[in-house]
C-alpha positions in Angstrom: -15.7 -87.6 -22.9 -18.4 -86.7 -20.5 -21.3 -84.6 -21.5 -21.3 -81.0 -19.8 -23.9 -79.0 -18.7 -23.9 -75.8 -19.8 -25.9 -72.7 -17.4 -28.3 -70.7 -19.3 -27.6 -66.8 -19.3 -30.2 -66.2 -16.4 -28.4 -69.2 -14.2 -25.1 -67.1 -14.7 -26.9 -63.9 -14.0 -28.8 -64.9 -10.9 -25.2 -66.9 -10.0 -23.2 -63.2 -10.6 -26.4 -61.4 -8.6 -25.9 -64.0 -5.8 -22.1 -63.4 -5.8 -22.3 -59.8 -5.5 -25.2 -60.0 -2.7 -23.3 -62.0 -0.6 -19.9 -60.0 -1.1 -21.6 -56.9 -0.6 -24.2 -57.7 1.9 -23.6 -54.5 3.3 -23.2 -50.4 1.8 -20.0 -49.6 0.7 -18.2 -45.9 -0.2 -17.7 -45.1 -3.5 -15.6 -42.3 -4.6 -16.0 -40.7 -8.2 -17.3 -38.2 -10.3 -21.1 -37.1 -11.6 -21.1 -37.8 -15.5 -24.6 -37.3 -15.9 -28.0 -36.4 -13.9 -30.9 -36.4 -14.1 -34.5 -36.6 -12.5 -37.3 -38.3 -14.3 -41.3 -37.4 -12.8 -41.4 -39.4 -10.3 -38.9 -38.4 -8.4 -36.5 -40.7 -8.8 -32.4 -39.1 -9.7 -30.5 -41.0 -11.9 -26.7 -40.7 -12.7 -23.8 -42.1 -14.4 -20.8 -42.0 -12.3 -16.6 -42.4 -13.8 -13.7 -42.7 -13.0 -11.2 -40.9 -15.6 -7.8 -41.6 -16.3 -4.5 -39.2 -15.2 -4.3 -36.6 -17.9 -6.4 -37.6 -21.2 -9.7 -37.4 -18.7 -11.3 -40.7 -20.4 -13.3 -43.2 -18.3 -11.3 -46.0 -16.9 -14.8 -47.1 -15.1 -18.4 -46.1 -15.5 -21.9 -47.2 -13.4 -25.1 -46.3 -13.2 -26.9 -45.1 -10.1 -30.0 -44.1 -8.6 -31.8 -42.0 -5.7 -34.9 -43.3 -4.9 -37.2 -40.2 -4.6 -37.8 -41.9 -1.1 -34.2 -40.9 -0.6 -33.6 -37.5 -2.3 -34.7 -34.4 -0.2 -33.0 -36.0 2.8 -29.6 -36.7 0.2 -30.0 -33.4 -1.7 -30.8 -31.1 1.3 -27.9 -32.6 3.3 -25.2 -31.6 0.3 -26.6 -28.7 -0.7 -26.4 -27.0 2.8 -22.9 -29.2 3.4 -21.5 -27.7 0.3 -23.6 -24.4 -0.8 -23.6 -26.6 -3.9 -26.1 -28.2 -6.0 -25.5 -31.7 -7.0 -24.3 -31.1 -10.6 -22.3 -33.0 -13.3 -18.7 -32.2 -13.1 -18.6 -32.6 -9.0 -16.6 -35.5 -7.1 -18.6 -37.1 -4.6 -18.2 -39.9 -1.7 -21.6 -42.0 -2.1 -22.8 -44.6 0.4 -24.3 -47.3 -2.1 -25.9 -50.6 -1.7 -24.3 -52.6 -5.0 -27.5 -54.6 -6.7 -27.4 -56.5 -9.8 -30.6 -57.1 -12.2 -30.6 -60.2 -14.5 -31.9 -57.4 -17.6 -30.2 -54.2 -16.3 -27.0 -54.9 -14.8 -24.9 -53.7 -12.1 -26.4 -50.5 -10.7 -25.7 -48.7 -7.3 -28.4 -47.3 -5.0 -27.1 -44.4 -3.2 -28.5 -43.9 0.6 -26.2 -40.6 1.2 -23.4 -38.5 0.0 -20.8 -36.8 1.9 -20.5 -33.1 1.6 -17.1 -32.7 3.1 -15.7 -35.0 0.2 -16.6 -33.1 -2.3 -15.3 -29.8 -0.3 -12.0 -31.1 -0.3 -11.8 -32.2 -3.8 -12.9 -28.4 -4.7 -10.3 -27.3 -1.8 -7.7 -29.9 -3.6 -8.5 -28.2 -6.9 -8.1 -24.5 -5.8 -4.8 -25.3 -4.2 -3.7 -26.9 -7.4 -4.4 -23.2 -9.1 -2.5 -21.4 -6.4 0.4 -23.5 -6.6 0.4 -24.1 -10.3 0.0 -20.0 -10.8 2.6 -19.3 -8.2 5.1 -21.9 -10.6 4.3 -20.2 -14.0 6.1 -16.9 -12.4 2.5 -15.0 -12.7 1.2 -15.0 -9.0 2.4 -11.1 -8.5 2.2 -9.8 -12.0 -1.4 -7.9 -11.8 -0.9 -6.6 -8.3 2.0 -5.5 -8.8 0.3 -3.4 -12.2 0.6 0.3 -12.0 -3.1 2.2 -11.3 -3.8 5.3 -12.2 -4.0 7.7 -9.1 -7.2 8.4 -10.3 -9.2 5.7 -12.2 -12.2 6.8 -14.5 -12.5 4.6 -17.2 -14.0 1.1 -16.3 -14.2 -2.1 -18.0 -16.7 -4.0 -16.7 -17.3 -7.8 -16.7 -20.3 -9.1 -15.5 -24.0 -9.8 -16.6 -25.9 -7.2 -17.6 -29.1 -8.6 -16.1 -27.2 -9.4 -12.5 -28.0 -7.3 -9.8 -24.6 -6.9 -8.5 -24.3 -4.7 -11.6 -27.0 -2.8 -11.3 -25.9 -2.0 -7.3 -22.3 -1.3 -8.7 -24.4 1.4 -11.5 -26.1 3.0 -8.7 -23.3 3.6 -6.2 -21.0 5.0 -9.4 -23.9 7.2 -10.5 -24.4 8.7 -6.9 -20.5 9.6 -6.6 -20.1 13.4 -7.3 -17.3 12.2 -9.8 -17.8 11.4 -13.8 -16.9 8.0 -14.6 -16.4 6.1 -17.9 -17.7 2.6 -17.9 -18.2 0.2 -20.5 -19.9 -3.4 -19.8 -18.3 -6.7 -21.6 -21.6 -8.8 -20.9 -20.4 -12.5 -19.8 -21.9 -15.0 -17.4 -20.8 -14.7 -14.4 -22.0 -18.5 -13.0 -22.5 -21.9 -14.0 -21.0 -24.5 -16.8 -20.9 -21.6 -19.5 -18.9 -18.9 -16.8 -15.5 -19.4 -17.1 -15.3 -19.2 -21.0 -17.5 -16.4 -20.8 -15.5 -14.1 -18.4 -12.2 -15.2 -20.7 -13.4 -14.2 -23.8 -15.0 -10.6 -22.5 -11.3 -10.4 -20.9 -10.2 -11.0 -24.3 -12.3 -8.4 -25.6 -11.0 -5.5 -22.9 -7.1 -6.3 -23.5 -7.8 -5.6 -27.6 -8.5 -2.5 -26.6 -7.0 -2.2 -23.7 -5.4 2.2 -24.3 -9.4 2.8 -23.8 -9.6 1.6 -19.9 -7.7 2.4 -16.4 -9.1 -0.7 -14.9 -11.4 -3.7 -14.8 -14.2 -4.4 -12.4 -15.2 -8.4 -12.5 -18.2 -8.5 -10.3 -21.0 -10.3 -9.8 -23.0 -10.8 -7.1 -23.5 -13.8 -3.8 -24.1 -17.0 -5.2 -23.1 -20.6 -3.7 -19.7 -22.3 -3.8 -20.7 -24.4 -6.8 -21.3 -21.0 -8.7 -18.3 -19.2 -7.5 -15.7 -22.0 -8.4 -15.1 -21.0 -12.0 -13.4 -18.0 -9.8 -10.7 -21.0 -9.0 -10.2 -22.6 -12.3 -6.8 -22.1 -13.7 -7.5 -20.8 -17.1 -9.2 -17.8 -15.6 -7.5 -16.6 -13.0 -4.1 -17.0 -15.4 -5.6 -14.2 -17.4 -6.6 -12.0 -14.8 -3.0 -12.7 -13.3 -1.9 -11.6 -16.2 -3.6 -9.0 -17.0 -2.6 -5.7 -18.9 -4.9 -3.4 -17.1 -5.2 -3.6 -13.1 -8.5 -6.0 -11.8 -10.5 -5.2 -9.3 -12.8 -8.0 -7.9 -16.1 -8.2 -6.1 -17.5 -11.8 -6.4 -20.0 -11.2 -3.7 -18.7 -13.6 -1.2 -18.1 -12.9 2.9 -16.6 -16.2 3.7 -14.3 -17.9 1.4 -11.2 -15.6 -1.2 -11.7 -16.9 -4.2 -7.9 -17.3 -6.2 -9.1 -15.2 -8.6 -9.2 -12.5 -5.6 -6.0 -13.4 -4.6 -4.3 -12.4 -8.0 -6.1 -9.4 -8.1 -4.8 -6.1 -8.4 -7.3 -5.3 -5.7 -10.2 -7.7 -4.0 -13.6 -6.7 -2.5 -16.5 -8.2 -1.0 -19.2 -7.0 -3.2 -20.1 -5.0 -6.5 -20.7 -2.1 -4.5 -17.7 -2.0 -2.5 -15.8 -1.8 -6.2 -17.5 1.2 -7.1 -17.0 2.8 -3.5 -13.2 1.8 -4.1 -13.3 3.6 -7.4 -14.8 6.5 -5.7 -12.3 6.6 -2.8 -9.6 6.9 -4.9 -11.1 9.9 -6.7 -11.9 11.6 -3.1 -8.8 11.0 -2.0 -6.8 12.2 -4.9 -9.2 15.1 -4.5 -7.7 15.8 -1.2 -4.3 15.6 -1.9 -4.9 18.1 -5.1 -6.8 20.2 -2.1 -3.1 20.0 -0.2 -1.3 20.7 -2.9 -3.1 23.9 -3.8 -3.3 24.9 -0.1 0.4 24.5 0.4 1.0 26.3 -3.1 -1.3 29.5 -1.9 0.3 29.2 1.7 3.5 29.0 0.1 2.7 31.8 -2.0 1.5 34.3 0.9 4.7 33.6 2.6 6.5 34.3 0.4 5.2 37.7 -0.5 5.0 38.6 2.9 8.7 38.0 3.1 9.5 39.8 0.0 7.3 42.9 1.5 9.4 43.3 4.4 12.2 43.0 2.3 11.1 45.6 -0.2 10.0 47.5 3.3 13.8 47.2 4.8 15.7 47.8 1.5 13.5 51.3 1.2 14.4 51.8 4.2 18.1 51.4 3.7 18.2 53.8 0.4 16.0 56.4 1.7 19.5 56.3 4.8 21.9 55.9 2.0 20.2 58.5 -0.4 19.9 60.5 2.7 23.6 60.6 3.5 24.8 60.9 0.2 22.9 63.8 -0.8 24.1 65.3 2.6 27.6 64.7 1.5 27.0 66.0 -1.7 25.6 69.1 0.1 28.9 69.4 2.0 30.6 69.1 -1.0 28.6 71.8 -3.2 29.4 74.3 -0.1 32.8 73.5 -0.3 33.2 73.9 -3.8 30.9 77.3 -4.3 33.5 79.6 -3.9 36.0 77.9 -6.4 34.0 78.6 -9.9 33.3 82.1 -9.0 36.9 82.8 -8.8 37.8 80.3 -11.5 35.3 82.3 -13.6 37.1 85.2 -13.1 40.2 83.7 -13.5 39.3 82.6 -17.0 38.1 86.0 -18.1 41.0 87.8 -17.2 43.0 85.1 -19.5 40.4 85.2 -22.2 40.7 89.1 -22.2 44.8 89.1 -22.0 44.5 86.5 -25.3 41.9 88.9 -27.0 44.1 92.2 -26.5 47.2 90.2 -28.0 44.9 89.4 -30.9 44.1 92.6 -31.3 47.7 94.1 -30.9 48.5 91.5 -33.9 45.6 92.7 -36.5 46.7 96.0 -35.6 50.3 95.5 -36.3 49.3 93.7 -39.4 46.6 96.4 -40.9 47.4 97.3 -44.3 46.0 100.9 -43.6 49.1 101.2 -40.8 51.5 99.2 -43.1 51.1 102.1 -45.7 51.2 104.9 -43.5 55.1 103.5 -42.1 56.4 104.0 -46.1 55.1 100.9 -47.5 52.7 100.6 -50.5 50.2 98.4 -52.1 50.5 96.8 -55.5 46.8 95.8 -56.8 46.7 93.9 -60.1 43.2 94.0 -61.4 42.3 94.7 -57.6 44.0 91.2 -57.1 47.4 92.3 -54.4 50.7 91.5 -55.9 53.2 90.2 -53.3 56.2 89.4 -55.8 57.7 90.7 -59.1 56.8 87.3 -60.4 53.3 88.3 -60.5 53.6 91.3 -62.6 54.0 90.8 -66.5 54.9 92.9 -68.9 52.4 95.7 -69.8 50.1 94.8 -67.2 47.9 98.0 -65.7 49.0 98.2 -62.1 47.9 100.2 -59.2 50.0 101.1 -56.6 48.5 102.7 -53.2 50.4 104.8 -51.0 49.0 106.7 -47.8 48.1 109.5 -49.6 46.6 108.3 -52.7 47.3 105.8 -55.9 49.2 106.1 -59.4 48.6 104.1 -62.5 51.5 102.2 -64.1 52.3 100.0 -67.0 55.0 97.3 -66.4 57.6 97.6 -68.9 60.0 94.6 -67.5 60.3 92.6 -64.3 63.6 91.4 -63.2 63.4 89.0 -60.5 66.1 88.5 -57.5 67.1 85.5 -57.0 67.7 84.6 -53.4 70.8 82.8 -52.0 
């Protein structure tokens, strides 16, 4: 068996060095994503590039790569004012690289530019997988089609308290002739930290949700990068969702955001929430002007109505009360003559009954009875008109026309009658 040769470590490093040199004499285009970055003093930018897997998001490849400071305004200034967005871990890029291998440091990748459009479209690729994933769940409606109050007065608001978006929101609110309610859920509105942020102050409103009309998420301009968490799917789920109705103003002119889109209601800026807020205040204002215009123009019609109608009614009874009494006029003439004569009718009657009364107690008066033959039998001045009454020995007096006698009874014998 022959003897072989074995190569030393540096022979197979120069031999791998000399392999890739010659089969990538020339840059290449190298798609993936920014693991880590960083800039060291002299200028130089280093980073660590992936690859991830489908779903589990763990590196299937991984190199390191380097701007020469030579390199980086040019790289940087051309992405920055490609994208609006700093070069940042997280971002997919396209890089232009030059592939070099060192015998002590390995493979490593010099990158002589960066596309801007690339990474556009892989944040464009992103926001269209929100819309369309959002628009699956069944939840792409739900918070614009929320009921508002006609007029909204108590406001959530989510946004950093030290952003000035806030502060021009506070100072168009506070110049509004209306009173308003608000009450700031302090979150940050951009970078790594944002989307979490803005989700848990969310959380915080819907707990006590019975306190708010509405929510105002606002923040002010920024660049793409720092308006993206405004795309990511966790986020705008919730504000989809929403209990209360959200009104946006991210502070962009150019580009709607898809948290805008499932908004109850989307603006341009901070400010133009609060003149939204105020709108609907000065407009429910004037229809509560309307209303009370219509009520009091209502109101004088229909007095006016019921005047004339009082006016024409008095009319009509002062006629009718005016014929009637002249009937009853008519009639009292007519009748005058009748209870004079009926007057005198019922006198003569009323005289004719009290001369028959009279002709009666004088036929009856004792005093005549006597003087015809007939006589008066007292008993203890009580009048006896039968035997029956008279006992044995009782005193009796018996008056006659011309005087009385005394007389003892000495029998009775009563008649009996057939």
């Amino acid at each position: 068996m022959s003897e072989i040769r074995p190569m030393t470590l540096r022979e197979l490093q120069r031999a791998v060095r000399q392999t890739l040199d010659e089969r990538f004499a020339l840059p290449v285009w190298v798609s993936a994503e920014i693991s880590e970055i960083k800039r060291n003093y002299s200028g130089h930018c280093y980073l660590e590039l992936v690859e991830k897997g489908s779903d589990n998001g763990v590196p299937t490849a991984q190199a390191r790569a380097v701007i020469w400071s030579s390199h980086y305004p040019r790289i940087i200034g051309n992405f920055e004012s490609g994208t609006g967005l700093p070069l940042a871990c997280g971002l997919q890029i396209l890089a232009k690289v030059l592939v070099t291998y060192h015998e002590i440091y390995g493979l490593a990748l010099q990158i002589t530019d960066i596309d801007p459009a690339y990474t556009l479209g892989d944040m464009e690729q992103q926001r269209q997988q929100t819309i369309l994933r959002l628009q699956n769940d069944g939840v792409w409606e739900m918070n614009r089609q929320s009921d508002a109050p006609a007029g909204i007065q108590r406001i959530a608001i989510v946004s950093s308290a030290q952003a000035a978006g806030y502060r021009d929101f506070c100072k168009e609110i506070e110049k509004s002739p209306y009173r308003f309610h608000t009450t700031l859920f302090d979150a940050f509105v951009q970078g790594a930290g944002a989307e979490g942020s803005i989700v848990e102050a969310l959380c915080a409103i819907a707990s006590r949700a019975g306190e708010f009309d509405a929510v105002a998420l606002i923040r002010g301009g920024g660049s793409k990068s720092d308006l993206n968490c405004f795309n990511a799917y966790r986020l705008c789920s919730y504000v989809a969702q929403f209990p209360l109705p959200v009104i946006t103003g991210i502070g962009h002119d150019q580009d709607t955001s898809v948290a805008d889109m499932v908004a109850y209601q989307a603006l341009k800026t901070p400010t133009a929430v609060a003149g939204w807020f105020i709108d609907r205040l000065a407009s429910l204002e004037r229809r509560f002007d309307y209303a009370a215009l219509g009520l009091r123009n209502a109101t004088h019609e229909g007095t006016h109505a019921a005047h004339l109608r009082l006016e024409q009614l008095t009319g009509e009874v002062r006629l009718l009360s005016g014929e009637l009494l002249a009937r009853k006029w008519a009639e009292l003439d007519r009748l005058a003559p009748q209870p004079a004569t009926a007057a005198r009718e019922s006198l003569v009657q009323r005289f004719l009954r009290l001369d028959h009364a009279h002709e009666m107690v004088t036929a009856h008066d004792p005093e005549r009875l006597v003087k015809l033959g007939f006589a008066l039998v007292h008993n203890n001045d009580r009048l006896l008109t039968c035997a029956a009454d008279a006992k044995p020995g009782n005193d009796l007096e018996i008056k006659f026309s011309d005087g009385t006698i005394q007389v003892k009874v000495q029998m009775t014998t009563i008649w009996q009658r057939k």
